[in-house]
C-alpha beads as a LAMMPS data file, in Angstrom:
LAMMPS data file: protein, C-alpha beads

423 atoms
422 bonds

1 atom types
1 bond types

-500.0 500.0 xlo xhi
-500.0 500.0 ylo yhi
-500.0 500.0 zlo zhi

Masses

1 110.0

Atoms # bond

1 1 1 -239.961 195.213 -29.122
2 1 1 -241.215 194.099 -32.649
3 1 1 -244.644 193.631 -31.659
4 1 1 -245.940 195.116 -34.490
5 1 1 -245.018 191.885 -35.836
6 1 1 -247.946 190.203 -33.892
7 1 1 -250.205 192.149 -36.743
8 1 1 -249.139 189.992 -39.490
9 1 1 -250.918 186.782 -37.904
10 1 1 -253.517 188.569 -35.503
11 1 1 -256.428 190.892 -35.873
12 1 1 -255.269 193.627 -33.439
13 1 1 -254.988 197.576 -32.929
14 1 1 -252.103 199.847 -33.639
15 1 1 -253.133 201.102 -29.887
16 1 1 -253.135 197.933 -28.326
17 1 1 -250.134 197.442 -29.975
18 1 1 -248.697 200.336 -28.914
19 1 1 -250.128 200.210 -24.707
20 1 1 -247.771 196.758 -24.444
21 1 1 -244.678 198.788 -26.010
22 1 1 -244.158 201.077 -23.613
23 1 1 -245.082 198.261 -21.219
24 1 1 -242.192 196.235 -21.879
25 1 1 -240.079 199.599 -22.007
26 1 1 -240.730 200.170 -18.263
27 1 1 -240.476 196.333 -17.483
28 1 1 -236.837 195.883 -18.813
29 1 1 -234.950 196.830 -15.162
30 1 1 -237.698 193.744 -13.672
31 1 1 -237.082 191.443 -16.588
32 1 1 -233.318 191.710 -16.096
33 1 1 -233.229 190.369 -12.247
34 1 1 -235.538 187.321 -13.986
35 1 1 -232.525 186.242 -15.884
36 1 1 -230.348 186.251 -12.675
37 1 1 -233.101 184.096 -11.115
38 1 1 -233.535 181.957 -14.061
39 1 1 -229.315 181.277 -14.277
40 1 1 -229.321 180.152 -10.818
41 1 1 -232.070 177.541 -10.881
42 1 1 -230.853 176.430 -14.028
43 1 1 -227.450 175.532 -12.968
44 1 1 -228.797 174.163 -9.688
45 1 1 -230.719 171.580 -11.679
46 1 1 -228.144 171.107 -14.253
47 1 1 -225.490 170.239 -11.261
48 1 1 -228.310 168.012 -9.469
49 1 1 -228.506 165.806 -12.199
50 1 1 -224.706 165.722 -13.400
51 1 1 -224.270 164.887 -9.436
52 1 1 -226.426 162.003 -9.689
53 1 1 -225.230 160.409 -12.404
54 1 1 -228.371 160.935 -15.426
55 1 1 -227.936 158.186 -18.174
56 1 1 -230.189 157.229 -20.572
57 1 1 -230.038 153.883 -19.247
58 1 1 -232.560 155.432 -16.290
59 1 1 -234.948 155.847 -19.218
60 1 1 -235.839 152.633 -19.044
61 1 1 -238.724 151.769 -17.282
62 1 1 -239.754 148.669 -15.084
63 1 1 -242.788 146.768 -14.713
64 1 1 -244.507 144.835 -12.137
65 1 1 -243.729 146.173 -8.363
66 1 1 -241.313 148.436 -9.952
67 1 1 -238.196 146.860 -8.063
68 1 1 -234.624 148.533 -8.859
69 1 1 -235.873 150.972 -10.883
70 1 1 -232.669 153.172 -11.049
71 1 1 -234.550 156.200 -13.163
72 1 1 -236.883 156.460 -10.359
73 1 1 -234.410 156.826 -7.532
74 1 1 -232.596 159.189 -9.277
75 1 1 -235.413 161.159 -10.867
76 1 1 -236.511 161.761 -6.603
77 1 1 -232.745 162.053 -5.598
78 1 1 -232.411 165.008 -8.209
79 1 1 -235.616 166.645 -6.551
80 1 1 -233.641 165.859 -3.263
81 1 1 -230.841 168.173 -3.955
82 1 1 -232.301 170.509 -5.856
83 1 1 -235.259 171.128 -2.848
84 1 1 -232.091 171.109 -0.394
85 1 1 -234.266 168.257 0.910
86 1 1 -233.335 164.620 2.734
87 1 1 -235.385 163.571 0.616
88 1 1 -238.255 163.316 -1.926
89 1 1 -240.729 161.243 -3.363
90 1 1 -241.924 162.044 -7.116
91 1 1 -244.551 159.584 -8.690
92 1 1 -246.740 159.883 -11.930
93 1 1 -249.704 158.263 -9.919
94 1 1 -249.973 161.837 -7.748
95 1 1 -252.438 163.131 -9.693
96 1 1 -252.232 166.730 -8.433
97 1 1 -251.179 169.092 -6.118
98 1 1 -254.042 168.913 -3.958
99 1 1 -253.142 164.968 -3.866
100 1 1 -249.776 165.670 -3.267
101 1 1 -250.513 167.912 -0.093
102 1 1 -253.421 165.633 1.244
103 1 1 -251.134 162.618 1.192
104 1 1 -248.736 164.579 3.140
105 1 1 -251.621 165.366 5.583
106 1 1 -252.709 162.507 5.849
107 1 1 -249.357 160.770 6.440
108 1 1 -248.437 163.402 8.933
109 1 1 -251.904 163.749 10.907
110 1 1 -253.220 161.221 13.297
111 1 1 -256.502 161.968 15.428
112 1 1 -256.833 164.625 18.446
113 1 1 -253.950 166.023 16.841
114 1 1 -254.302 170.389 15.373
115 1 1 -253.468 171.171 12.213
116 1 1 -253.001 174.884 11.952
117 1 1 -253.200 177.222 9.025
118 1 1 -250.673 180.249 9.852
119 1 1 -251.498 182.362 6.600
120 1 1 -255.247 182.094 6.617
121 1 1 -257.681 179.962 4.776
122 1 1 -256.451 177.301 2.546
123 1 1 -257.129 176.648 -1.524
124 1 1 -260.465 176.078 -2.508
125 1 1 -259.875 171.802 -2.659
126 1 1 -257.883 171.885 0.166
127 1 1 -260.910 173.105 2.093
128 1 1 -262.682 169.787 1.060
129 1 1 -259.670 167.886 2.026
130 1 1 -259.776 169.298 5.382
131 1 1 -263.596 169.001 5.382
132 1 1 -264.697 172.714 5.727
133 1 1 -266.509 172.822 2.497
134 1 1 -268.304 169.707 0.941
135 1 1 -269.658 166.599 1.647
136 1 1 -266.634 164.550 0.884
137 1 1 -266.242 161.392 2.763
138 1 1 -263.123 160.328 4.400
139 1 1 -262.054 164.535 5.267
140 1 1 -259.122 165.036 7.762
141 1 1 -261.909 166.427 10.081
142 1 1 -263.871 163.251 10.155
143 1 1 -260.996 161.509 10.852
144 1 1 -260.563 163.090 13.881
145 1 1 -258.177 166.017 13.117
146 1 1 -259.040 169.670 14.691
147 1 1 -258.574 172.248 11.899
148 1 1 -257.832 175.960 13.085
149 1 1 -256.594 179.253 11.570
150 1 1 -254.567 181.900 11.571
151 1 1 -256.083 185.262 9.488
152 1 1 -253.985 187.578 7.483
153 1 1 -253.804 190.334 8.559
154 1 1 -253.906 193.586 5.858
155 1 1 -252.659 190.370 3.434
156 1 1 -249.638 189.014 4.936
157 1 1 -249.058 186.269 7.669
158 1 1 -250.156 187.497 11.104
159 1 1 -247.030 187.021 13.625
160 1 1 -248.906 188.289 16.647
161 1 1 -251.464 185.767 16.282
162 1 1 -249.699 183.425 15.024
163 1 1 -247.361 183.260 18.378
164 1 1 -250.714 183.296 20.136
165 1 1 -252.091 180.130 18.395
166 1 1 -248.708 178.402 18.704
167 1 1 -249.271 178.032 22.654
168 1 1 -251.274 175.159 21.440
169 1 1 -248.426 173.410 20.124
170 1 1 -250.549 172.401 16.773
171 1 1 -248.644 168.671 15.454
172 1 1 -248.535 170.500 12.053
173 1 1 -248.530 173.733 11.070
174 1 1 -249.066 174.922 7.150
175 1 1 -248.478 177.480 4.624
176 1 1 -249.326 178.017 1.567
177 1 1 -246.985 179.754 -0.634
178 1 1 -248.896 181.038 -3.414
179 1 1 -252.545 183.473 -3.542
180 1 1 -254.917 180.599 -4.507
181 1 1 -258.026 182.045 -5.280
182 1 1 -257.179 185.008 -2.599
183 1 1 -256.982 188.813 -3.063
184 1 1 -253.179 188.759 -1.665
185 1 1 -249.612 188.181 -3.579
186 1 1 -247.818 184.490 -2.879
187 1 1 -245.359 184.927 0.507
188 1 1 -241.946 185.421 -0.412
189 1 1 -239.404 183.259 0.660
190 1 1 -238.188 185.837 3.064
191 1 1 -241.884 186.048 4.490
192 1 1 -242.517 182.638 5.059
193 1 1 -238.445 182.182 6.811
194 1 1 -239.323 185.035 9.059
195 1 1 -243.119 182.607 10.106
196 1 1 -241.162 179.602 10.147
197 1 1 -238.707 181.023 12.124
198 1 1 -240.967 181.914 14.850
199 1 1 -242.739 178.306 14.692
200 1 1 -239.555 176.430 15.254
201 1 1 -238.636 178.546 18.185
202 1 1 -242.195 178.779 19.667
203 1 1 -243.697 174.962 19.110
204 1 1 -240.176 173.144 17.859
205 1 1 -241.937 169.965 17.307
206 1 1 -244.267 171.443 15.022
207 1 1 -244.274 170.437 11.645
208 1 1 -243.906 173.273 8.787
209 1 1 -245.601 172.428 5.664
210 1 1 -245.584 174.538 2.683
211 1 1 -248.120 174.312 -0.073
212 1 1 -245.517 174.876 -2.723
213 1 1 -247.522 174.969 -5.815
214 1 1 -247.046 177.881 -8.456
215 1 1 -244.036 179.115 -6.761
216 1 1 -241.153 176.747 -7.488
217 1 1 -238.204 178.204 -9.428
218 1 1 -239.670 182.160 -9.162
219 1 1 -237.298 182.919 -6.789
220 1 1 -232.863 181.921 -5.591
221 1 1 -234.168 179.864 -2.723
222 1 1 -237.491 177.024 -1.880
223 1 1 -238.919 176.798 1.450
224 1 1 -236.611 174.074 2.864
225 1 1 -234.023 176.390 2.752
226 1 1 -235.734 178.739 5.073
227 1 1 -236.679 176.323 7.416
228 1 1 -239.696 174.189 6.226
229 1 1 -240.076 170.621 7.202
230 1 1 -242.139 169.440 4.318
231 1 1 -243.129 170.731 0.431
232 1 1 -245.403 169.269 -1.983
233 1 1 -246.319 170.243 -5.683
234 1 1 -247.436 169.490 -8.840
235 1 1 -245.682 168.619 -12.101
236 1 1 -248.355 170.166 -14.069
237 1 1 -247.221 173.587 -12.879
238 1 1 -243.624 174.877 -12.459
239 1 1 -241.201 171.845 -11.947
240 1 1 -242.918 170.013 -15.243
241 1 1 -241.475 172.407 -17.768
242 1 1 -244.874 171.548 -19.238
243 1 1 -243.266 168.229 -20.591
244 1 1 -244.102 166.020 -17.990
245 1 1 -247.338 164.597 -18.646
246 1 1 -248.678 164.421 -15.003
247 1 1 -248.006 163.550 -11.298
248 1 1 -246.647 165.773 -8.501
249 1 1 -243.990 165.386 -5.589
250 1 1 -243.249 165.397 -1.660
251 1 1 -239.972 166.860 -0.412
252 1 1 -238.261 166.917 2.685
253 1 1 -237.312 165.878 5.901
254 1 1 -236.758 161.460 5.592
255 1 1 -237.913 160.367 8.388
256 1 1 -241.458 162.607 7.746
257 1 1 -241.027 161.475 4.102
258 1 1 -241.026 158.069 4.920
259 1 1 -244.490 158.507 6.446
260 1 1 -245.541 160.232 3.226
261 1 1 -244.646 157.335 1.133
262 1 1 -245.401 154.923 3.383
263 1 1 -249.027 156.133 3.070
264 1 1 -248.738 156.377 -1.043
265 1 1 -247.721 152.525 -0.854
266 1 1 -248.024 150.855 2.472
267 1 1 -246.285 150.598 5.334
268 1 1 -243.078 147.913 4.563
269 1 1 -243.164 148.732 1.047
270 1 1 -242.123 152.588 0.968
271 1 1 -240.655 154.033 -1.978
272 1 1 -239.107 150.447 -2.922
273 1 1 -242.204 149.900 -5.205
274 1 1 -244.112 151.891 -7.797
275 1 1 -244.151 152.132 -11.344
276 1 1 -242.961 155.184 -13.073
277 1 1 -245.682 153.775 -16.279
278 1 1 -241.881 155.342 -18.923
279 1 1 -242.489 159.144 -17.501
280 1 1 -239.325 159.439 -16.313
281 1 1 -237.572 160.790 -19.088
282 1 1 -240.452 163.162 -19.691
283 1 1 -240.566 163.784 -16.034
284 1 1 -236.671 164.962 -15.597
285 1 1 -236.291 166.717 -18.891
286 1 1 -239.744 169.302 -17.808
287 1 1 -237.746 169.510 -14.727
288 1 1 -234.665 170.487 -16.495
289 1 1 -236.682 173.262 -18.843
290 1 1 -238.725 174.086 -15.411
291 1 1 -236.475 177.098 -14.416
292 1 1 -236.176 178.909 -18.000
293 1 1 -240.304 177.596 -18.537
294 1 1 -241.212 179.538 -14.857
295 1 1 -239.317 182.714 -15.835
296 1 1 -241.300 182.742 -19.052
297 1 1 -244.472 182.509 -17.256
298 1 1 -243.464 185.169 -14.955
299 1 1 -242.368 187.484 -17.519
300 1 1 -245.677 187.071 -18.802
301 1 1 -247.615 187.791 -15.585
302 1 1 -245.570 191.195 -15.096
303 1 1 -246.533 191.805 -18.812
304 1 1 -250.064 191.112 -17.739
305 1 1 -250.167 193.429 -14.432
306 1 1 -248.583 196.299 -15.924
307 1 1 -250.927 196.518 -18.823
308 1 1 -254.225 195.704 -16.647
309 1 1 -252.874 198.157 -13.941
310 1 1 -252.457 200.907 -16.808
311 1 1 -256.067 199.769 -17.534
312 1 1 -257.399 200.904 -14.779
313 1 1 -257.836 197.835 -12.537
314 1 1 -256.490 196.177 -9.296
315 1 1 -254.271 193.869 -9.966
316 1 1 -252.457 191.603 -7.455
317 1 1 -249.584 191.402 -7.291
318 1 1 -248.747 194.942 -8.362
319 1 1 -246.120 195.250 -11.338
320 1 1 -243.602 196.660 -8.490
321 1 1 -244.545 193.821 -5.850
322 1 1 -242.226 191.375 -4.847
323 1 1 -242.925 187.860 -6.660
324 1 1 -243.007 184.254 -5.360
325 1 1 -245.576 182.499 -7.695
326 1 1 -246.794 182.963 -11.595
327 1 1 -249.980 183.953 -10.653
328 1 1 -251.300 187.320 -11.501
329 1 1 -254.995 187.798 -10.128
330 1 1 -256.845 191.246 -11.949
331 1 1 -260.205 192.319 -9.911
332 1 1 -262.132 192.445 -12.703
333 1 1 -265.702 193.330 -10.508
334 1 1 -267.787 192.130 -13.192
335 1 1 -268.858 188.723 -14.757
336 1 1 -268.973 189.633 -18.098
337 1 1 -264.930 190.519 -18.059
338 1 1 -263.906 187.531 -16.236
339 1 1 -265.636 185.808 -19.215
340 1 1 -264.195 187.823 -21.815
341 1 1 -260.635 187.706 -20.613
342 1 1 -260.826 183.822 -20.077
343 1 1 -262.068 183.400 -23.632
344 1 1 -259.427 185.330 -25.056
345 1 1 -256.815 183.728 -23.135
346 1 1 -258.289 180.735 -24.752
347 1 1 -257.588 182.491 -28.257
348 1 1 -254.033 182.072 -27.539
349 1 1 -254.103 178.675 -26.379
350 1 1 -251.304 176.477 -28.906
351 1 1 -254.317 173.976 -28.476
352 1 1 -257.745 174.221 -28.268
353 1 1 -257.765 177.983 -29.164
354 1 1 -261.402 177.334 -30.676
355 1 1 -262.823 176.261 -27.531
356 1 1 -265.169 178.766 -25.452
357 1 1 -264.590 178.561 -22.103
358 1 1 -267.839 178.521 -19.971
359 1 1 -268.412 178.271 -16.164
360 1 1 -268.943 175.039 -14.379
361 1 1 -269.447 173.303 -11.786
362 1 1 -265.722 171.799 -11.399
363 1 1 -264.449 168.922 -8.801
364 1 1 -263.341 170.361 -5.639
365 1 1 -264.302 173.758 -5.709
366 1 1 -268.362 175.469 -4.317
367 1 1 -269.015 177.912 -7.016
368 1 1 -268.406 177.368 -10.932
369 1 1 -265.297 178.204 -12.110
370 1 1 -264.464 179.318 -15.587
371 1 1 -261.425 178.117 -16.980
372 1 1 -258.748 178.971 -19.930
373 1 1 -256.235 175.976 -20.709
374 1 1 -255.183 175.412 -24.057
375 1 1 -251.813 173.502 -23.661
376 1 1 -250.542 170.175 -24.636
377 1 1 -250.967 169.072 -21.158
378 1 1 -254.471 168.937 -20.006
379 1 1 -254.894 171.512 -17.584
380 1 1 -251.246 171.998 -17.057
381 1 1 -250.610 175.458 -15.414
382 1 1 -248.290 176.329 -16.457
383 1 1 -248.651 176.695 -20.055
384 1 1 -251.175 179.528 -20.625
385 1 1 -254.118 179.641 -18.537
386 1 1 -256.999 181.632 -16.701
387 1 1 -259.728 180.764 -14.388
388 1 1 -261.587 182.079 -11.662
389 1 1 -264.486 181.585 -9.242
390 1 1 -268.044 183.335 -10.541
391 1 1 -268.644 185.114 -7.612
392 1 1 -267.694 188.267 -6.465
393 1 1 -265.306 190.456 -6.816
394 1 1 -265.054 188.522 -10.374
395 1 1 -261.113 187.205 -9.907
396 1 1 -259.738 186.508 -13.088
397 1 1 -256.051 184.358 -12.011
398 1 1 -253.969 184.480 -14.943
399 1 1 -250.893 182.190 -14.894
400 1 1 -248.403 180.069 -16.782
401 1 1 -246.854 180.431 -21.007
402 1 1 -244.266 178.241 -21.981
403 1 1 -243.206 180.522 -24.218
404 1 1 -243.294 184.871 -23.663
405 1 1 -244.173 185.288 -27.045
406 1 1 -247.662 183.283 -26.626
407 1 1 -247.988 184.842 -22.547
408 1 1 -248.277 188.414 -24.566
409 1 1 -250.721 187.496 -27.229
410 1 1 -253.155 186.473 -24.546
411 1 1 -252.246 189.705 -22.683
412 1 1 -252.978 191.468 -25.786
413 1 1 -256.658 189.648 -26.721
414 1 1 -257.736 190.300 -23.461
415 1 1 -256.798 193.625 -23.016
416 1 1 -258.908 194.312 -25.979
417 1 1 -261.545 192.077 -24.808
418 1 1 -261.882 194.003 -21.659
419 1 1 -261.273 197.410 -22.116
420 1 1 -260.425 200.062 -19.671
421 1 1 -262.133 199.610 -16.255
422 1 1 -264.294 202.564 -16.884
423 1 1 -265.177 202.307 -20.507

Bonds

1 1 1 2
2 1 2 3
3 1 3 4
4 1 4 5
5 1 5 6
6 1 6 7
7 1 7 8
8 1 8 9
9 1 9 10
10 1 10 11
11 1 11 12
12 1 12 13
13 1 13 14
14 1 14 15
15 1 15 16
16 1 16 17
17 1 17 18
18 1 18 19
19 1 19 20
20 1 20 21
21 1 21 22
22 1 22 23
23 1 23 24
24 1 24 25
25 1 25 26
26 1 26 27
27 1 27 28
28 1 28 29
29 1 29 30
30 1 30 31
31 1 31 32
32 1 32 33
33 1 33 34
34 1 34 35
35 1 35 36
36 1 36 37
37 1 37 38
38 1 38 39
39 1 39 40
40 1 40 41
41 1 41 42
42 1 42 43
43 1 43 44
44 1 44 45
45 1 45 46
46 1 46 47
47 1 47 48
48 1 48 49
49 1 49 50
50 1 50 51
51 1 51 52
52 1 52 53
53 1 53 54
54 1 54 55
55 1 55 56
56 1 56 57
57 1 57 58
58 1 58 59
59 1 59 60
60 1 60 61
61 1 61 62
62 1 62 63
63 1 63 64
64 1 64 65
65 1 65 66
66 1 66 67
67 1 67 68
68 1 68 69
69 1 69 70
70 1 70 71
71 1 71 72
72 1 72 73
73 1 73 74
74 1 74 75
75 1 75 76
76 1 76 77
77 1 77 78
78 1 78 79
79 1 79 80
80 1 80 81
81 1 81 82
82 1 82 83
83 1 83 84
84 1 84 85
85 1 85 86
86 1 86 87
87 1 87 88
88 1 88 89
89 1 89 90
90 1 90 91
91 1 91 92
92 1 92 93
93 1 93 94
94 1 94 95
95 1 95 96
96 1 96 97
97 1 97 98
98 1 98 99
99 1 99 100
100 1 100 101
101 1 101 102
102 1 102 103
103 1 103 104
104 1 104 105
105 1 105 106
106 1 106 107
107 1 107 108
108 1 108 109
109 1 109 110
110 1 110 111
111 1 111 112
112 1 112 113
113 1 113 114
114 1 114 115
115 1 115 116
116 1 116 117
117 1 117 118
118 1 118 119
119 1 119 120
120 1 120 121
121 1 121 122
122 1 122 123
123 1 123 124
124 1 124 125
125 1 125 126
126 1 126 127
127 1 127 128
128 1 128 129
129 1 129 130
130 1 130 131
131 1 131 132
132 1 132 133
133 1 133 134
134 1 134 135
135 1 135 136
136 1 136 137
137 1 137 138
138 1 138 139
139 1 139 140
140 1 140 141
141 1 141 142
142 1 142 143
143 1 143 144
144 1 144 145
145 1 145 146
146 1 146 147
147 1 147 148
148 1 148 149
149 1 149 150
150 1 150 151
151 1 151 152
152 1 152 153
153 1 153 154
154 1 154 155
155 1 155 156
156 1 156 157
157 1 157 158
158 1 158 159
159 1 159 160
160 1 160 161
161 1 161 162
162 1 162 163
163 1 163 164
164 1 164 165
165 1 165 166
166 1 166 167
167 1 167 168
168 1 168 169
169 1 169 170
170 1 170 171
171 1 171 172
172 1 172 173
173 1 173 174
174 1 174 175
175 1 175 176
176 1 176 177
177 1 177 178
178 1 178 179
179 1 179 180
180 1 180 181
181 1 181 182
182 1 182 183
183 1 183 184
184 1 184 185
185 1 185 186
186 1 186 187
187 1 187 188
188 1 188 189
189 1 189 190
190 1 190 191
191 1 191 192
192 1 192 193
193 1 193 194
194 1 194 195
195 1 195 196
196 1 196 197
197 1 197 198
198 1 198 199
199 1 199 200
200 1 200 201
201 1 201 202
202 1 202 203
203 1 203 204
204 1 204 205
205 1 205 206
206 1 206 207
207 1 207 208
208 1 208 209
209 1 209 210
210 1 210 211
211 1 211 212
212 1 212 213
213 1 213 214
214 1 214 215
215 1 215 216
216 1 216 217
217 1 217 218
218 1 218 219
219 1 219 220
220 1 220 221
221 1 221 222
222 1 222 223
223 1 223 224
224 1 224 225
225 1 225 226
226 1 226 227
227 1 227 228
228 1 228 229
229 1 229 230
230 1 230 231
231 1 231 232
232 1 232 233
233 1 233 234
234 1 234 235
235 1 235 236
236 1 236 237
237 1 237 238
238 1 238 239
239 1 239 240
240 1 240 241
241 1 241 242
242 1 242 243
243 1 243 244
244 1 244 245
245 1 245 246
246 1 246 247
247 1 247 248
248 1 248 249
249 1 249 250
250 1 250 251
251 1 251 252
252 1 252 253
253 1 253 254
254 1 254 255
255 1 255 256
256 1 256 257
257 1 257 258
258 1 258 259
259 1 259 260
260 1 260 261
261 1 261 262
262 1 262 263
263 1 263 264
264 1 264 265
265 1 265 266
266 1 266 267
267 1 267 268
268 1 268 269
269 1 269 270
270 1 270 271
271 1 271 272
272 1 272 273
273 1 273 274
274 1 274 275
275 1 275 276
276 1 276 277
277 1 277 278
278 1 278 279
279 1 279 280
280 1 280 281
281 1 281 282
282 1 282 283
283 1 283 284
284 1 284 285
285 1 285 286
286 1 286 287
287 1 287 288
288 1 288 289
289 1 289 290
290 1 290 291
291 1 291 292
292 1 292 293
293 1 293 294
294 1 294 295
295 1 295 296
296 1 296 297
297 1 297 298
298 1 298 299
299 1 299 300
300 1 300 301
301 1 301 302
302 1 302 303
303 1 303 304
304 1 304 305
305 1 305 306
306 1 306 307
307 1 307 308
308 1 308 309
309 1 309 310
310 1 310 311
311 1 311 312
312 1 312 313
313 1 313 314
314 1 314 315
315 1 315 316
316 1 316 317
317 1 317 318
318 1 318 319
319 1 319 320
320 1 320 321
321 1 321 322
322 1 322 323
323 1 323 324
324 1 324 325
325 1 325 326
326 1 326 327
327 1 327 328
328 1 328 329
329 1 329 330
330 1 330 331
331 1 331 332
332 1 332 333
333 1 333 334
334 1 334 335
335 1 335 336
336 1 336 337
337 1 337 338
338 1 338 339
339 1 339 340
340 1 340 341
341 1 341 342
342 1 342 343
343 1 343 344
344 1 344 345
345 1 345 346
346 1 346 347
347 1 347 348
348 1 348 349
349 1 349 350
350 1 350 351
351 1 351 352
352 1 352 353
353 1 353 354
354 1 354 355
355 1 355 356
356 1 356 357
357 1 357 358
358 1 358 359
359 1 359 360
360 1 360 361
361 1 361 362
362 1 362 363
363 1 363 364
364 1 364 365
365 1 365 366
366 1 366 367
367 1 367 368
368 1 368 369
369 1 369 370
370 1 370 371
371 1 371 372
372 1 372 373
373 1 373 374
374 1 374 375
375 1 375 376
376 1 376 377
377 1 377 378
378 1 378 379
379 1 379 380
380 1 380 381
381 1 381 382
382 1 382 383
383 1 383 384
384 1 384 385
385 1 385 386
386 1 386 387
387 1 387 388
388 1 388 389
389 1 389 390
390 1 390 391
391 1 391 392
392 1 392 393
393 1 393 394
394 1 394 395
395 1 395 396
396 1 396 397
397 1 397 398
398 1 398 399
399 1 399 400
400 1 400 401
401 1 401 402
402 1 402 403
403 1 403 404
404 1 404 405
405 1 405 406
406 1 406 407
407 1 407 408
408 1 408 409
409 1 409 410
410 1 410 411
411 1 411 412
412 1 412 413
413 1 413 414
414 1 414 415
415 1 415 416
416 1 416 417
417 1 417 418
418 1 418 419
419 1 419 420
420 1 420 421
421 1 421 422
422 1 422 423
């Protein structure tokens, strides 16, 4: 694997060196489906934008209300096709995915009505969205919206409970795809058909919302394909390639769509106005990278729980797991190593490799959080990154590297940061 070469610019041992060899040597059979996975996205996207007629003429950007402008229709009628959608909005001015998905709530909630949780509790800043955590004014709760929830059960979506809560006949019902800051893998796209499935049947005018985030591109099919009624994400994770310089997206079903956008502009206005501020270029050519970027990252994360695993810790999801996101979360159980292995993923950061990462008290989320991101996208996820909660069981959730080569530096700095879990 040539990773002695990694000696010639980095201070590391002939050990170290030689743990991620015979890493790689058993990950070759898991690396080889990747490339099936990564062809497949890559000619979807290719096809969606040959389909849709890409020029450089939708380069150009317009000013003012944003009237007729063509890149912008086509940049959200590529997401269309390639989300097996009706249709999708995708603007610069969603500044996250936690935007994304609380304009979708809010667009699809109205007071009195239930929004359900089928896979247990939501991400940390969704939880202030919803107004569980917090003191943030203007929550879906205070709006008038009843919030309840479905545990896992032993990890994975509860069925029997679910088809209990479902006699309620919750307006909107939602998923999240990926672990968040959770001890379980992300639901597979199998997993979440087989919940979906049994929402549509049970409560058919439901609506099925999947948190998307972290998981687009990781596997042959995306939620709407299963079933899902509505997907939201972030272009600072997967579908940016890390190119695109911000904003997120909202996929779907039109007519709920045109609620979404409705409440991003206003109600007459829709997704006839709104500048694209020149990202659209940037925008379309992350999303054409996104599918080989992802299967970097994920390369990466199986790099990173196969080591870790050998280490000695729990790492989730196991090297032999099924996959669905590019998040790889290693139970570190003590504060000290979720430091150390954030501030050597830092180390291998293309930018910012000199900062130290420090816990803080960061937007949306109760406890500090300690965070690696070194990219040329500020806090893009998926270029290299770590972070994790400072409480207990001391999570570090590695994720993201454009490039492999970079994703197994910072797998070998922290490994030697950390140590075995017993040393």
């Amino acid at each position: 694997m040539h990773n002695s070469i990694y000696q010639k610019y980095f201070d590391l041992q002939d050990a170290t060196i030689a743990r991620i060899d015979r890493a790689e040597e058993r990950l070759i059979p898991r690396f080889a489906v990747l490339e099936d996975i990564r062809m497949d996205n890559q000619l979807k996207v290719l096809r969606a934008m040959q389909q849709n007629g890409l020029s450089q003429s939708d380069f150009f950007a317009a000013t003012g209300y944003g009237y007729g402008d063509v890149g912008r229709d086509k940049t959200e009628a590529i997401f269309r096709d390639v989300f097996r959608a009706e249709a999708a909005i995708v603007r610069p001015g969603i500044t996250s995915g936690t935007h994304a998905i609380s304009a979708a709530l809010f667009a699809l909630l109205r007071p009195g009505d239930v929004l359900l949780a089928a896979g247990g509790a939501p991400y940390d800043t969704l939880q202030e969205v919803i107004g569980l955590k917090g003191d943030a004014r203007g929550t879906l709760i205070e709006k008038g919206v009843t919030y309840k929830e479905v545990p896992l059960k032993e990890r994975h979506i509860d069925l029997d409970a679910l088809e209990t809560a479902l006699q309620e006949q919750p307006r909107l019902v939602h998923l999240q795809r990926s672990t968040g800051y959770t001890q379980r893998r992300a639901f597979t796209i199998d997993e979440l058909g087989e919940a979906i499935g049994l929402i549509h049947r049970l409560s058919p005018t439901s609506i099925v919302f999947v948190d998307n985030c972290y998981g687009e591109f990781t596997e042959h099919r995306e939620p709407i394909e299963v079933g899902a009624d509505v997907i939201a994400g972030s272009l600072i994770k997967n579908p940016g390639g890390g190119i695109a310089v911000g904003g997120g997206y909202i996929a779907g079903k039109e007519e709920l769509i045109e609620y979404c956008m409705n409440h991003l502009t206003a109600p007459g206005l829709g997704g006839e106005t709104g500048l694209t501020f020149g990202t659209t270029r940037t925008t379309l050519q992350g999303f054409f990278f996104a599918p080989h970027i992802t299967m970097e990252a994920l390369k990466g994360a199986l790099l990173m729980s196969e080591v870790f695993t050998e280490l000695g810790y729990t790492c989730i999801p196991a090297a032999d797991d099924p996959r669905s996101d590019i998040i790889e979360a290693i139970l570190l159980e003590d504060p000290d190593k979720l430091l150390a292995f954030t501030q050597h993923i830092q180390r291998a950061a293309s930018v910012g490799s000199d900062v130290l990462p420090l816990p803080w008290e960061m937007p949306g989320y109760t406890d500090p959080v300690v965070m690696a991101s070194g990219g040329f996208i500020d806090g893009s996820s998926i270029e290299i990154s770590a972070d994790g909660p400072m409480r207990a069981p001391y999570v570090a959730y590695y994720q993201g590297g454009v490039v492999y080569e970079q994703a197994k530096l910072g797998c070998l700095l922290a490994c030697e940061a950390v140590g075995p879990k017993d040393a």
